[in-house]
C-alpha positions in Angstrom: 8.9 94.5 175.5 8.6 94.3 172.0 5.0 92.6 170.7 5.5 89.6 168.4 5.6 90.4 164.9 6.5 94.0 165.2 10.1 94.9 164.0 12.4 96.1 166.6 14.6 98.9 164.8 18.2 99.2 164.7 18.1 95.5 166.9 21.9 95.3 166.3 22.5 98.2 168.5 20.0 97.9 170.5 21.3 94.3 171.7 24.8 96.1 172.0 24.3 98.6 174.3 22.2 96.5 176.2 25.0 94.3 176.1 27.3 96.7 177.4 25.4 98.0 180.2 25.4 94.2 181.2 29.3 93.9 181.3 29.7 97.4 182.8 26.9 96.5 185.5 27.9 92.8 186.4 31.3 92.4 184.2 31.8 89.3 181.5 30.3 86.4 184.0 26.8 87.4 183.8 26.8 88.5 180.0 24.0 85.6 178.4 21.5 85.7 176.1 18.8 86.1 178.4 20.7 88.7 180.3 21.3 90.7 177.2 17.8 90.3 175.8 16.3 91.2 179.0 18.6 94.6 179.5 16.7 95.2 176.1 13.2 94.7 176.8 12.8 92.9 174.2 12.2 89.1 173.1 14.0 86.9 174.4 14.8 85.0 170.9 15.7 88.3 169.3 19.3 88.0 170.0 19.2 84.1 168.3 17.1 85.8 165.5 19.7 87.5 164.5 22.9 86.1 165.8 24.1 82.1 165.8 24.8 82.2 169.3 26.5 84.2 172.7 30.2 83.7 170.5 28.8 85.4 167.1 27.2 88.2 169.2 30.1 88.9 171.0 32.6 88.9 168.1 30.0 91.3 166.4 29.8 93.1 168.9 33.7 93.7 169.3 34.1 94.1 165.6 31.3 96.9 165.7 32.9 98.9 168.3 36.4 98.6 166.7 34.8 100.1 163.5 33.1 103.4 165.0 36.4 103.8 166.5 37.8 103.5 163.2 35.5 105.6 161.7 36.6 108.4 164.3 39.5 108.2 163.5 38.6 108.7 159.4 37.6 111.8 160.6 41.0 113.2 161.7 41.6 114.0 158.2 38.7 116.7 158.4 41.0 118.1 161.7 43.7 119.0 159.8 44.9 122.9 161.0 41.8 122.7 163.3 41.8 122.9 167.0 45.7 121.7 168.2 47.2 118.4 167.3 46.9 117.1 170.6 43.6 117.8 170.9 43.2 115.9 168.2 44.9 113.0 169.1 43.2 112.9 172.4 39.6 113.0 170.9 40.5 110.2 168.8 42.0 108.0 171.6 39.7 108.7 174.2 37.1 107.6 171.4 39.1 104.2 171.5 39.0 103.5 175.0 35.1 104.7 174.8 33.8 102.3 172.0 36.5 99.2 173.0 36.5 100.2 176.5 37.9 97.5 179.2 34.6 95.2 179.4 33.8 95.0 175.6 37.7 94.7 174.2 38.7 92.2 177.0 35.5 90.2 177.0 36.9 88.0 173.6 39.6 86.9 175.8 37.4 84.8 178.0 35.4 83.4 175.1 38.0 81.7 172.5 35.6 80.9 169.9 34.9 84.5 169.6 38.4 85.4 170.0 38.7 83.2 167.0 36.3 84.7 164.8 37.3 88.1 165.6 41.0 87.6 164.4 39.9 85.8 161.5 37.8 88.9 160.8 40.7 91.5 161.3 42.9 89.4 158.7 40.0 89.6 156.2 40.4 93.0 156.6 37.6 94.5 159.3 38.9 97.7 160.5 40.7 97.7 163.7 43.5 99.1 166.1 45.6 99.2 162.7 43.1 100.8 160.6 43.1 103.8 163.6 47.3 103.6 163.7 46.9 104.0 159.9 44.4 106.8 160.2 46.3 108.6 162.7 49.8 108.6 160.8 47.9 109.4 157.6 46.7 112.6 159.9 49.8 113.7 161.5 51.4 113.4 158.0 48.9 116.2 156.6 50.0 118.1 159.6 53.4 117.7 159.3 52.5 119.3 155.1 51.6 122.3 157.0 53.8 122.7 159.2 52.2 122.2 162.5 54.7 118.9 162.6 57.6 119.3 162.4 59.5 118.5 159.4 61.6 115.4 160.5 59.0 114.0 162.9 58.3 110.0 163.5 54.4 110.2 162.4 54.7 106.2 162.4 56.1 105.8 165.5 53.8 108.2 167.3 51.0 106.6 165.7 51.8 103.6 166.9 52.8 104.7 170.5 49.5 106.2 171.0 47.7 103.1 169.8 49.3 100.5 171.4 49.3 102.6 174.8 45.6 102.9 174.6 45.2 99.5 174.0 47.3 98.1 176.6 45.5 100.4 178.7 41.9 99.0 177.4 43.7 95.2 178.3 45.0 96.1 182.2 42.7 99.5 183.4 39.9 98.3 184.7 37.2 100.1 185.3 39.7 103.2 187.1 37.7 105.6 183.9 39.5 108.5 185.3 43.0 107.5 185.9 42.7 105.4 182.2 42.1 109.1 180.9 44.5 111.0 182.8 47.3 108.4 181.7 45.9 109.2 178.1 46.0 112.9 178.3 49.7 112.3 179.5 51.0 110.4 176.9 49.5 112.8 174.1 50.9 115.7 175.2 54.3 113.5 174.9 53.5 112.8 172.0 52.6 116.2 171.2 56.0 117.5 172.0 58.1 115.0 170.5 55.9 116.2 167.2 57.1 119.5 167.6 60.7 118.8 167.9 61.3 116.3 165.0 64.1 114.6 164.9 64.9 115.1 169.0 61.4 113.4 169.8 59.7 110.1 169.0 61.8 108.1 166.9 64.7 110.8 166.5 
């Protein structure tokens, strides 16, 4: 427990993870203030310190993990003719379903006024599952420069099959980690493929 008057560092993340030990532990129903705060072993005001309320913190929270995910995927760029493509891809997606995994991306959907602020967010231009479609595409197209692509292949469209996949996997898999992955693992190395054969794959 953290003594009055001495700063607690990195409290955003602190109060995250504790937040997401809560939802993995005892899913969206027992995620309060107190709950969260207590996961910390810290204050219980911290949280109110530093947040408005439960609906701030969550859409923070959301927002946060969106943007390491997003920040992943930045990275891709860095990958280029390193490793294999699908390797790639799948490091990059099973970041997603990591950092927005089922209890933290679904958890906005049973609280609307976080729901709220998080889509108001995203239009204002906080990274999300765009920015990481964007990120991807912008990868695939450097691969498809050098030729590990090939030459007439969808990078849009496979971009946007992998992201959406993952996230309707984050919306309806549950806490099933291993099957979630497998599924994922699947679906790159279609995606993979179709890469390789242009035209005849995605989008051809």
């Amino acid at each position: 427990m953290s003594p009055r008057g001495v700063t607690t560092p990195d409290v955003r993340e602190l109060l995250f993870g504790a937040a997401e030990r809560v939802l993995e532990r005892e899913g969206p129903g027992a995620l309060t203030s107190r709950a969260i705060t207590g996961e910390a072993g810290c204050a219980k005001g911290l949280l109110h310190a530093h947040f408005s309320g439960l609906d701030e913190f969550v859409a923070e929270l959301v927002l946060d993990r969106f943007a390491r995910v997003a920040r992943r995927a930045g990275e891709l760029r860095g990958r280029v003719g390193q490793g294999t493509v699908a390797e790639n891809l799948l490091g990059t997606a099973l970041a997603l379903l990591a950092s927005a995994g089922p209890t933290v991306a679904g958890l906005a959907l049973v609280r609307p006024a976080s729901s709220a602020r998080i889509r108001e967010a995203l239009e204002g231009g906080a990274p999300g599952f765009g920015t990481v479609q964007e990120a991807i595409a912008d990868y695939l197209d450097a691969e498809r420069r050098g030729g590990r692509v090939a030459e007439g292949a969808d990078t849009a469209t496979a971009a946007l099959a992998l992201v959406g996949t993952v996230h309707h996997l984050l919306m309806t898999g549950g806490h099933d980690r291993r099957t979630t992955q497998e599924r994922t693992g699947q679906l790159v190395a279609l995606i993979e493929s179709a890469l390789r054969h242009g035209p005849d794959g995605i989008g051809g």
